[in-house]
Each structure stands twice: as structure tokens, then as C-alpha cells.
C-alpha positions as CSV (number, residue, x, y, z in Angstrom):
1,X,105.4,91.8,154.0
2,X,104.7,95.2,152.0
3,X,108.5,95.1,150.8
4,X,107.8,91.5,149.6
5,X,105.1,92.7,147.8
6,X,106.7,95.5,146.1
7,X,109.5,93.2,145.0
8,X,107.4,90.9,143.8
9,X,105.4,93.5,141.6
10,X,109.1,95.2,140.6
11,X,109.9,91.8,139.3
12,X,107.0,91.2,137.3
13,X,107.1,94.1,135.4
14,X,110.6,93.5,134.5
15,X,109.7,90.0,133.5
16,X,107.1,91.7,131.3
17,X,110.0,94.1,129.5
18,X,112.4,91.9,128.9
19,X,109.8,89.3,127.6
20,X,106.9,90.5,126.7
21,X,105.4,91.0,123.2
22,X,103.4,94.8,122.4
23,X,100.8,94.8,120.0
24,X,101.9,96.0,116.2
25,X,98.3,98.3,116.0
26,X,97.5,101.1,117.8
27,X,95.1,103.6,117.8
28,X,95.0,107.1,119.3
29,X,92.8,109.2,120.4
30,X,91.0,110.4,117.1
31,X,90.8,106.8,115.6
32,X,93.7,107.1,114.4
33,X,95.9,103.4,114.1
34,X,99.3,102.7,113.2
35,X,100.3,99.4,111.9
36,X,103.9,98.7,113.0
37,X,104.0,95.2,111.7
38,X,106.9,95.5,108.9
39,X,108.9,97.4,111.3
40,X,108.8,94.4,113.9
41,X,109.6,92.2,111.0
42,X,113.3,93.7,110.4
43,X,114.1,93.0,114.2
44,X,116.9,95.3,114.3
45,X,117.0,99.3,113.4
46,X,120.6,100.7,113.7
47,X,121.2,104.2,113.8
48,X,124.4,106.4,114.4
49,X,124.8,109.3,116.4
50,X,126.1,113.0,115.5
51,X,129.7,112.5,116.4
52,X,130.0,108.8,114.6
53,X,130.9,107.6,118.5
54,X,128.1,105.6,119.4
55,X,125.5,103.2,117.2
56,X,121.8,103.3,118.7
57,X,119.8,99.5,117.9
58,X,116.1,99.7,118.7
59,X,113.3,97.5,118.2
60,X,109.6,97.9,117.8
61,X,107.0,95.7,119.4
62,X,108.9,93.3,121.8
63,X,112.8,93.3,122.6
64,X,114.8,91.8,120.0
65,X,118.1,93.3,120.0
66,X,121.1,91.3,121.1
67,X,123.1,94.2,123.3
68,X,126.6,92.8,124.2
69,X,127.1,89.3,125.7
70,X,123.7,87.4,126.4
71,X,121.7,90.4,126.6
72,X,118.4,90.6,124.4
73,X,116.7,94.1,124.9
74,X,114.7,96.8,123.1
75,X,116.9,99.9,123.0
76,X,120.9,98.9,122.9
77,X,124.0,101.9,122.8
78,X,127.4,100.6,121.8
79,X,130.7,101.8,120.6
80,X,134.1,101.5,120.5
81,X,136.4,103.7,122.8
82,X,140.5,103.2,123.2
83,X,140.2,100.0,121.5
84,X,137.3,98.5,123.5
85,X,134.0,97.6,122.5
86,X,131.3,98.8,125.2
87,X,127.9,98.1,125.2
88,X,125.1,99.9,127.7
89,X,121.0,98.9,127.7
90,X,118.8,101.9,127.2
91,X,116.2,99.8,127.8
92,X,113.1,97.4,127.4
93,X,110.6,98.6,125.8
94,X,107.7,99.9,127.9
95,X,105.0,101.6,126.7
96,X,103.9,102.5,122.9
97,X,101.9,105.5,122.4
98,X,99.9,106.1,119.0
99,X,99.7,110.2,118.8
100,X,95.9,111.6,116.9
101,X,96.1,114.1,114.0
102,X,98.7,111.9,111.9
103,X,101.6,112.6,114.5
104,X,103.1,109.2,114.6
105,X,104.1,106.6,117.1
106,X,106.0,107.4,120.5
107,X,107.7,104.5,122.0
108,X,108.7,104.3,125.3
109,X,112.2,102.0,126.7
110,X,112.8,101.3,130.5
111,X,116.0,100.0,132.2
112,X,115.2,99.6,136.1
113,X,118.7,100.6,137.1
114,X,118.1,104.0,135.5
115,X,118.3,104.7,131.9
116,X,115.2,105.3,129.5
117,X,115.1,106.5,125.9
118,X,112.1,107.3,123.1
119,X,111.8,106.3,119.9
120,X,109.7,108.7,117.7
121,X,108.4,107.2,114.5
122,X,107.2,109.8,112.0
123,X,105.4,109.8,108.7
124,X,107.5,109.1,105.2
125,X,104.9,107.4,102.7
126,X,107.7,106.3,100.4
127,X,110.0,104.2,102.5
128,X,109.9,101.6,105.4
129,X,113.1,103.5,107.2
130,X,114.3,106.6,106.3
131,X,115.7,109.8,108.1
132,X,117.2,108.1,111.0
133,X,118.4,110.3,113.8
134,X,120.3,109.0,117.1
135,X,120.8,111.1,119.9
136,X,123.4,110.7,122.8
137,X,122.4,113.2,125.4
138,X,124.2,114.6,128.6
139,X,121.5,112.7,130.9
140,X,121.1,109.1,130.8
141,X,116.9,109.6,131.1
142,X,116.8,111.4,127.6
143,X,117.9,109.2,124.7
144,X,116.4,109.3,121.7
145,X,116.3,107.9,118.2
146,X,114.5,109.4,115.6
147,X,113.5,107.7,112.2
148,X,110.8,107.8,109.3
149,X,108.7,105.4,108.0
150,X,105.5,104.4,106.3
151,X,104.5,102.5,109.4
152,X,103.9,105.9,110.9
153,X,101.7,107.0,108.6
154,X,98.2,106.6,110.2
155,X,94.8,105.5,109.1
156,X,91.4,106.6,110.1
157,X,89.5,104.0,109.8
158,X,87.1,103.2,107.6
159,X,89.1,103.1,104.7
160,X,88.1,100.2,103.4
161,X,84.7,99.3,101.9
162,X,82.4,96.8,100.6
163,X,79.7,97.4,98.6
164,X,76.0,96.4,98.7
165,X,76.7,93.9,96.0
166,X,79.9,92.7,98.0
167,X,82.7,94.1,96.3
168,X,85.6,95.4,98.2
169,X,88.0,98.5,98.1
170,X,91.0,99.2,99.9
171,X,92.2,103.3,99.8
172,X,95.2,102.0,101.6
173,X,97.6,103.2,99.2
174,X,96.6,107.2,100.4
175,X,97.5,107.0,103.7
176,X,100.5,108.9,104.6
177,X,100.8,110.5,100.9
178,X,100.1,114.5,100.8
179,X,96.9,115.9,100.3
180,X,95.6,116.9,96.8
181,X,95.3,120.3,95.2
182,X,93.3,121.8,92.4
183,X,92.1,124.9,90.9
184,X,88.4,124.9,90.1
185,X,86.2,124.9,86.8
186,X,86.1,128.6,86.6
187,X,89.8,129.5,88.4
188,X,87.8,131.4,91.2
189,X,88.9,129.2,94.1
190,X,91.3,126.2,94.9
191,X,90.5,122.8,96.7
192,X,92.1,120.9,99.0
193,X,91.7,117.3,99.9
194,X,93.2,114.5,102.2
195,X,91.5,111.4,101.3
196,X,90.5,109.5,104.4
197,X,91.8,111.4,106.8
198,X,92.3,115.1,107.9
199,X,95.7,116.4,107.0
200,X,94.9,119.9,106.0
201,X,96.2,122.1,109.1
202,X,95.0,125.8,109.9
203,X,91.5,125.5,107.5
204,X,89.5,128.0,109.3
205,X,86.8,126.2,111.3
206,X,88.6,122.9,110.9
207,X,92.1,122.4,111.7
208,X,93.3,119.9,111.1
209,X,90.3,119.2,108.1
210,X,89.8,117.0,105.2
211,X,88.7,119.0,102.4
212,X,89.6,123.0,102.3
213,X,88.5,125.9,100.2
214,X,91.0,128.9,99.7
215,X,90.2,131.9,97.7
216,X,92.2,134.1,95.3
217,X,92.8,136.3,98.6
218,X,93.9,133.4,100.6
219,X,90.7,133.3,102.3
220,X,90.1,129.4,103.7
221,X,86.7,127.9,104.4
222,X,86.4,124.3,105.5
223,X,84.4,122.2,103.5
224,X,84.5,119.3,106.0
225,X,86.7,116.5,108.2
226,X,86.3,112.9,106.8
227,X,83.1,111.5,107.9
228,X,82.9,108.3,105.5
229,X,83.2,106.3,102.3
230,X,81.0,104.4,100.2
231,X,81.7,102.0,97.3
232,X,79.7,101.8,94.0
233,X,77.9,98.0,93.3
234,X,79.4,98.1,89.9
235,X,83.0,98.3,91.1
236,X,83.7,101.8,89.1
237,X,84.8,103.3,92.2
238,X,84.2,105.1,95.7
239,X,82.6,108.3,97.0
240,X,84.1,109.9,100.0
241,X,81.7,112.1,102.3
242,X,83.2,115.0,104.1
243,X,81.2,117.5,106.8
244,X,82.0,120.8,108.7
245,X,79.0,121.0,111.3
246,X,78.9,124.4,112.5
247,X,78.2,126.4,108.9
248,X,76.9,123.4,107.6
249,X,78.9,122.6,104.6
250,X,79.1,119.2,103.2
251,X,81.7,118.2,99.8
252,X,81.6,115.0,98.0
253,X,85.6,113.2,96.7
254,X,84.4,110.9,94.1
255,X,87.3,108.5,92.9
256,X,86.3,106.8,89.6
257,X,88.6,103.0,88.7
258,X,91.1,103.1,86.1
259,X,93.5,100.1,86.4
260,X,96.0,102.1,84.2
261,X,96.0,105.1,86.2
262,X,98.3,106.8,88.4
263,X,97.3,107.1,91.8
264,X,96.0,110.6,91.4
265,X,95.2,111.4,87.7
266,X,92.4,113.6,85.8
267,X,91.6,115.9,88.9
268,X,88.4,118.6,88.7
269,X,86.7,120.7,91.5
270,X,83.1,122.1,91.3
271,X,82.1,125.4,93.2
272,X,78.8,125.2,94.0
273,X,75.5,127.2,94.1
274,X,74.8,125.6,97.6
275,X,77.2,124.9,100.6
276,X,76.0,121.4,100.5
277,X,77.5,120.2,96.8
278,X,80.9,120.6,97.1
279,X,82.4,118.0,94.6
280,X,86.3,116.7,93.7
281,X,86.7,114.0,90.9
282,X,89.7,112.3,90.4
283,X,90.7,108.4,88.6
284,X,92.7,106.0,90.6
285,X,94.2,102.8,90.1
286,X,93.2,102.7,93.9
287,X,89.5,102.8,93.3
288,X,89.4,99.8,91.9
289,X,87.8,96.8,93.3
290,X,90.2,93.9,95.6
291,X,89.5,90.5,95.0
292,X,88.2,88.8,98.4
293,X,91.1,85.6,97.3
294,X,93.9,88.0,98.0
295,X,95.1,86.8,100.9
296,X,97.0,82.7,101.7
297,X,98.2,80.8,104.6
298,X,101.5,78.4,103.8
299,X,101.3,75.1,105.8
300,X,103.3,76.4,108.8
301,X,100.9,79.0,109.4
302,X,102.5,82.0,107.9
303,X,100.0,84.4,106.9
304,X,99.9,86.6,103.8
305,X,97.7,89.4,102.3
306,X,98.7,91.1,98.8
307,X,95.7,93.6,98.9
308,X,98.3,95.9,97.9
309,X,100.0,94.6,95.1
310,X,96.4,94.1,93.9
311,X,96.1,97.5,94.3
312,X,99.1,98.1,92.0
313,X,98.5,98.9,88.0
314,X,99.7,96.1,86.0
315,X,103.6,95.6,85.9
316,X,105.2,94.1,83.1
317,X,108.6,92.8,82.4
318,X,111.5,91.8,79.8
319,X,112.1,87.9,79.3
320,X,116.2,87.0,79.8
321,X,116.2,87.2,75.9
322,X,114.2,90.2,75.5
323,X,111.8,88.8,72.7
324,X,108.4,88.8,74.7
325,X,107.4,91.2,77.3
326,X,105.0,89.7,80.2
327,X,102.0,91.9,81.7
328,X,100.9,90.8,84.8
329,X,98.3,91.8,87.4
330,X,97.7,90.5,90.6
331,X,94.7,87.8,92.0
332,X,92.6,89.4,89.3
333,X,91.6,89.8,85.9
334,X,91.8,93.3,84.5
335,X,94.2,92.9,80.9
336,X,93.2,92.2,77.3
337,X,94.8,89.6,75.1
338,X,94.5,87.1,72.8
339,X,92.3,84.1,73.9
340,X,91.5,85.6,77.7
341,X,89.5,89.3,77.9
342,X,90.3,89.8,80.7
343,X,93.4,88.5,81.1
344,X,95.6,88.4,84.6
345,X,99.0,87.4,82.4
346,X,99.9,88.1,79.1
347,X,102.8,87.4,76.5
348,X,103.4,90.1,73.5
349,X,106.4,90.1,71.0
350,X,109.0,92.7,71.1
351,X,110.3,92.5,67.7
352,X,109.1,91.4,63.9
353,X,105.0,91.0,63.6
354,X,103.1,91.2,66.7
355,X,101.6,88.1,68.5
356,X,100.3,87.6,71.3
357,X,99.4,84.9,74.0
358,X,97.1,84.5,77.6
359,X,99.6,83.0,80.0
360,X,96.3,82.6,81.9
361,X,93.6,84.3,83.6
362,X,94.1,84.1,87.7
363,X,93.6,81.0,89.9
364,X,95.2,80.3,93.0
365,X,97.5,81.7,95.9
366,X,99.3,79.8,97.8
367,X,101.8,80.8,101.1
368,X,105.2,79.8,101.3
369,X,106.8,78.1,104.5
370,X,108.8,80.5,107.1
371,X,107.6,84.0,105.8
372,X,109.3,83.8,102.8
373,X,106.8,85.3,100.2
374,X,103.9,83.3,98.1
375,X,103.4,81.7,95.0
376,X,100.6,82.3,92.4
377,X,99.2,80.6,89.4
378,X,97.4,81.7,86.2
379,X,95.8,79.1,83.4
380,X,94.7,79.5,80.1
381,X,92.5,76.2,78.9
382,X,92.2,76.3,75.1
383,X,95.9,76.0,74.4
384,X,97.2,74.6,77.8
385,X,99.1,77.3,78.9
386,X,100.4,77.3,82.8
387,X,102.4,80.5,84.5
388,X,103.5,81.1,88.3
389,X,104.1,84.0,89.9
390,X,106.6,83.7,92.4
391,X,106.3,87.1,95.3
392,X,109.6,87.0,97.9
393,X,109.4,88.7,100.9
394,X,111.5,92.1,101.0
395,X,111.2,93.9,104.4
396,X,113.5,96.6,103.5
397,X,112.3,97.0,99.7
398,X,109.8,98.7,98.0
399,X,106.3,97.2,96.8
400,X,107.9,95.7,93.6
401,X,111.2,95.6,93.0
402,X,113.8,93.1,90.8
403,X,111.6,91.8,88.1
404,X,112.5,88.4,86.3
405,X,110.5,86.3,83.8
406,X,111.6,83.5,82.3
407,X,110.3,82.5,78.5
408,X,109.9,78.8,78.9
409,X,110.7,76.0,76.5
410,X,107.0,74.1,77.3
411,X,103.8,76.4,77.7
412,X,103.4,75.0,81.2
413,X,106.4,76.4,82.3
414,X,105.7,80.7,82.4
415,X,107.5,82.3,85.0
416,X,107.0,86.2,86.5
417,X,109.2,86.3,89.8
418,X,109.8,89.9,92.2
419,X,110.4,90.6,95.4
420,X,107.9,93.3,97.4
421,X,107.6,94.6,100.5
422,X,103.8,93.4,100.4
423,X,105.0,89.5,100.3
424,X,105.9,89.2,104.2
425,X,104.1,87.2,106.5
426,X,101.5,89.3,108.6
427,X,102.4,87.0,111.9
């Protein structure tokens, strides 16, 4: 009867890792979460190891790799040796662990007959897979493949806001990136900051911290971890509230909106009179308000959320005959030009006198079917001008990538397509 049992509960758990789906957002210990949801999306990730002898395929939340002849699993080893193709199971995947302090996502593979491998995910802000490492070692319980990606870049929540008067701001776009550093108004000291979360190792009383003093001398003093973030009602911006309890010092990141900014520009640092008024200025195309109408559901359920390219300063394009040049921001209103102030699309000459045209001021989002990206729509009503915005789905791509607009032979017919790594489907 107790073998019975124990079979039975060996059978369920293997029915669980060969078919089982893992959540995409984790959080550790500290708060911390990880949202692996545009790694799932690829599937696959391939790597190959030191001596070009074996290729490593893993996947994240669930088991999705085909691994020799009717086999689906999560960690697969094959290769070629005298001519023949082998192919061995690492395993299914098993556990996922979310590591505090912005150290990335462990993931755990089981094969009952023996084998078992890790997958370490660490923290590149710039690409979605990078730095791939696979490891064939001497014992069959020690695999490992190693990659980067911005999917292990962590957030400590909140870092998002809405403001008493309802407006919303997503800091997003700093998670992951490295923390800031500026010299202060009189060249006395220099201030470091990791907005939204604590990045900023070895800071005396804080380590790791989320705003650190260092003097000529090298001397560090923690100004504070990340307590919290507040957004202005007038949508100019946020202010970020760090703490360091046991001296009692408290600093102040204030982030003023500028849609034409870089994501960091204009930096200054105060040194206080009092331990308590530590302040860091800096403008942001980040700090600017998101539109709540961001986000779109296509018919067949596919769910999308551009809060990021809305995040995005304006991009602009080239028509195929290079006469106009389009501006475009998107699911808002934040251009100037000629019948719309603001504007969310514009048309300018590129040779002879200038002119200029509103393609439209923003409208509508819709999803399209089977992930594959979403479509938007600008209108301008005094002279009857139409535009889409067409947003594929690139998995593997940046935000925005492969620009096309099209100058169209009727005013209803404005085109702006890209692809961006912000257009998949969320489910």
C-alpha cells in the first residue's frame, strides 16, 4: 500500500514537469519580481557549449522544447558524434527561484532517471538574450546554461504611480539600467542614485542602498534605500523618497517630464545644511505621464500593453520618397503642428518651403489576432485627415526597430508601421 502510494505521488509530480505551466512573475525575498514573460514568448533558447560539441535548448516557464523524436521538455542536450545525431533530456523544469538584491532568476530542471541542470538568468537592460553560456560538465547533476537578459532585471515594486488627480507614471524604463552619478553644486561631494531600487553595493550603513554620498576622500555615507514614489497632479513629474533609519538621513530624487529628453538628462545634487534634505534633480522622458488607453485586447483574446512605447520620446521617420518626414508618439498627444497643438502625428516637408500637416491627434487601439502586434489610429477633423499606426510583434528585437511610412495618395490613407519588442501579446 505505501509503495502504491509513493508511485502514485512519483507519477504526479512527473505529470506536473512534463506538463505543467510556471508562473512568468516572481518575487524574492526583498520584493523583488522578475517578469519572465518575453522570454516564454521565444519558446526556444539555444546555446552552444565551449568545445562547439554539444547545443544546450532551454525554456522558461513550462517545457517547450522538442528534444529528439516525440519528446517535449524544458532543458534538451544534443549533438552530433561519428555521424550520429544524439539527443539526452536534462530535464523538466522544476522549480523557479527569483534571487533579492537584483541577483536574477535561478531555474531549476529535473529528469527522474537522473540528470538536472540550472539555468541562471542575469541582468542586461539592453537586450532580451545576450551572453549565453552552456556548460557540459563531468557529472550529469551539474548542467548549466548561462544567458543575459532584460527579463532578469528586477523591480521593486512600487514603481508605478498614480496621482491624486489620477494621472499615471510608469519608471519602468530604469529598471535594470546602472545607477546615476553626479558631482554636487559646490564639487565637495558626489551622489549616487538607483532609482527604484537599491543597486549601490558597499554604501556604508546600507549595502546594497539606493542613494550614496562619497566624499573627496572616498568616504561613503548612505543617504537611504528606496522607500517610495509619488507623482505630481499636474503630470510634470515624480519624486522618489529614500531613508537610512539608523543616522536618520532622508534624500529626495525628483524627476521633472520632458517628452524630448533622454532618459537621464540635466542632472544636479544639493548638499544640504540638514541630513534630512538631501536632493537629486534630473528630466526624463520617463517622468512623463502614461495614458490609462494604452493597453487592447484583439478578438481572440490576445492581450496587449504599449506603456512602454508610450514611454518612448517621439520617433519619426522618412516617407519611401523622402519628401515628408512623419513624427509620431504613442496613445497620446504631446507634438506641435499645424492644426492639432498637441498633436500625436505630424507631416513636415523635407525640401523647398516648409509645410506642415496633423495626421491626427490619438484615438484608438486596437489588438491584432494570434499575438501579432496592434493597430492604432490618429484623426485630424478640419481637413479629414486619417493615419494608422501599425506595431508588429518582435520578440527578439528592440523597442523600435524597422521604421516604414508610407505618403499616401488620399489623406485618409497615412501610414507609420515598426516592429517592437513592446507589441507582443502579454498571454
Amino acid at each position: 500500500m505505501f509503495r502504491s502510494i509513493v508511485l502514485l505521488l512519483v507519477l504526479f509530480k512527473l505529470f506536473f514537469l512534463v506538463c505543467g505551466q510556471f508562473p512568468c512573475n516572481i518575487v524574492a525575498s526583498d520584493g523583488s519580481t522578475y517578469d519572465l514573460t518575453r522570454l516564454a514568448a521565444l519558446g526556444t533558447i539555444s546555446g552552444t557549449d565551449s568545445s562547439a560539441l554539444w547545443t544546450y535548448s532551454i525554456s522558461v516557464c513550462g517545457n517547450k522544447v522538442q528534444c529528439g523524436t516525440g519528446l517535449t521538455t524544458g532543458y534538451c542536450q544534443n549533438g552530433v558524434i561519428g555521424g550520429r545525431q544524439y539527443f539526452f533530456n536534462v530535464g523538466y523544469l522544476d522549480q523557479t527561484i527569483a534571487h533579492p538584491d537584483s541577483g536574477g532568476v535561478e531555474l531549476l530542471y529535473f529528469e527522474p532517471t537522473g540528470r538536472s541542470g540550472r539555468v541562471f538568468i542575469t541582468c542586461d537592460p539592453t537586450a532580451l538574450v545576450s551572453n549565453i553560456n552552456a556548460i557540459t560538465p563531468e557529472n550529469p547533476l551539474d548542467y548549466e546554461f548561462h544567458f543575459s537578459s532584460i527579463a532578469g532585471c528586477s523591480t521593486v515594486p512600487p514603481c508605478k504611480v498614480e496621482s491624486p488627480s489620477g494621472r499615471l507614471y510608469d519608471l519602468t524604463a530604469f529598471i535594470g539600467t546602472s545607477p546615476i552619478t553626479v558631482s554636487d553644486n559646490v564639487g565637495q561631494y558626489q551622489y549616487t542614485v538607483s532609482v527604484c531600487q537599491n543597486a549601490i553595493p558597499n554604501c556604508n550603513l546600507c549595502s546594497p542602498a539606493g542613494y550614496c554620498q562619497t566624499s573627496l576622500q572616498g568616504q561613503k555615507y548612505c543617504v537611504g534605500k528606496y522607500q517610495n514614489i509619488t507623482g505630481n497632479a499636474d503630470g510634470t513629474g515624480v519624486v522618489l523618497y529614500y531613508e537610512e533609519p539608523q543616522e536618520g538621513r532622508k534624500g529626495k530624487v525628483v524627476i521633472t517630464c520632458n517628452p524630448d529628453s533622454n532618459l537621464i538628462s540635466n542632472i544636479t545634487a544639493v548638499s544640504p545644511s540638514l541630513p534630512t534634505d538631501y536632493a537629486f534633480y534630473f528630466t526624463s522622458y520617463a517622468a512623463c505621464t502614461v495614458p490609462p488607453s494604452c493597453k487592447a485586447t484583439a478578438p481572440d483574446g490576445s492581450s496587449y500593453d504599449l506603456a512602454e512605447l508610450a514611454l518612448h520620446p517621439p520617433l519619426w521617420g522618412a516617407d519611401d520618397w523622402n519628401q515628408w518626414n512623419y513624427t509620431l508618439s504613442i496613445c497620446q498627444n504631446i507634438l506641435s503642428c499645424a492644426n492639432c497643438n498637441p498633436a500625436g502625428y505630424c507631416q513636415s516637408s523635407l525640401s523647398g518651403a516648409k509645410e506642415e500637416y496633423c495626421v491626427g491627434t490619438f484615438d484608438s487601439i486596437e489588438g491584432i489576432n494570434q499575438g501579432q502586434g496592434v493597430k492604432l489610429v490618429y484623426k485630424e477633423p478640419i481637413d479629414g485627415r486619417l493615419g494608422t499606426v501599425t506595431v508588429s510583434c518582435n520578440p527578439n528585437g528592440t523597442l523600435v526597430s524597422d521604421i516604414t511610412v508610407v505618403s499616401p495618395p488620399i489623406k485618409t490613407g497615412y501610414q507609420f508601421n515598426f516592429k517592437s519588442s513592446a507589441a507582443c501579446s502579454k498571454n
